[in-house]
C-alpha positions as CSV (number, residue, x, y, z in Angstrom):
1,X,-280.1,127.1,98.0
2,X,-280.7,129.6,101.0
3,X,-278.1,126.9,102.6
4,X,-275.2,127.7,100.7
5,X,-275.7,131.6,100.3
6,X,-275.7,131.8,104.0
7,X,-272.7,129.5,104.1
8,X,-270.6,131.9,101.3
9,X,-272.2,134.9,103.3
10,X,-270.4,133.0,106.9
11,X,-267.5,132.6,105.0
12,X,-267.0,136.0,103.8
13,X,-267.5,137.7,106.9
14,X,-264.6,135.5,108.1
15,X,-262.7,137.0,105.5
16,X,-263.2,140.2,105.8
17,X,-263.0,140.4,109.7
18,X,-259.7,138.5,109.3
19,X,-258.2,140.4,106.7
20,X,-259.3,143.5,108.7
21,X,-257.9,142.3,112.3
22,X,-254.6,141.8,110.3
23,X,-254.5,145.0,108.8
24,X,-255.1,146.3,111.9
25,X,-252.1,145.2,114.0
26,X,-250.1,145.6,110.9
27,X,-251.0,149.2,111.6
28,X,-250.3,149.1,115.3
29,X,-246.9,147.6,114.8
30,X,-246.0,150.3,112.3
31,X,-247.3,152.9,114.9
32,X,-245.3,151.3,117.6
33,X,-242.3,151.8,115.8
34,X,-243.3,155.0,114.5
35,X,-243.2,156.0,117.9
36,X,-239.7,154.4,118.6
37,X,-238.1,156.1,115.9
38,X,-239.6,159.4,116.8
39,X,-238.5,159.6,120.2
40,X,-234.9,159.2,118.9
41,X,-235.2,162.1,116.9
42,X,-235.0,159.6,113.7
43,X,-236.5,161.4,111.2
44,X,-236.4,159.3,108.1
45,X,-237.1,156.3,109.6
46,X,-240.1,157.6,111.0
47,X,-241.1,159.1,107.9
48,X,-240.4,155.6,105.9
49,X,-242.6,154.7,109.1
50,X,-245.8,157.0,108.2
51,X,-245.2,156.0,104.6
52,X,-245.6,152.3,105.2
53,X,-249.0,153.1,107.6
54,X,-250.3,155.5,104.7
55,X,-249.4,152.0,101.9
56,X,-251.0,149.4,104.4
């Protein structure tokens, strides 16, 4: 039994640290072309740009 709880426990962590590592450059992309957009001055796609980070 301690077997398999450890096993779901191993597999869970990969789950989480996945989804999380994901999220994560989802995030930095965003930022990235957050960035982009703000340095041309272009306002509402940056602001579509903060929406999506605040949404992630």
């Amino acid at each position: 039994m301690p077997n398999n709880i450890n096993r779901h426990a191993e597999q869970a962590a990969r789950l989480l640290v996945d989804a999380f590592a994901d999220d994560n450059a989802r995030f930095a992309d965003i930022t990235r072309r957050g960035q982009r957009h703000f340095e041309k001055r272009d306002w509402l796609a940056a602001r579509r740009d903060a929406v999506a980070r605040i949404e992630l």
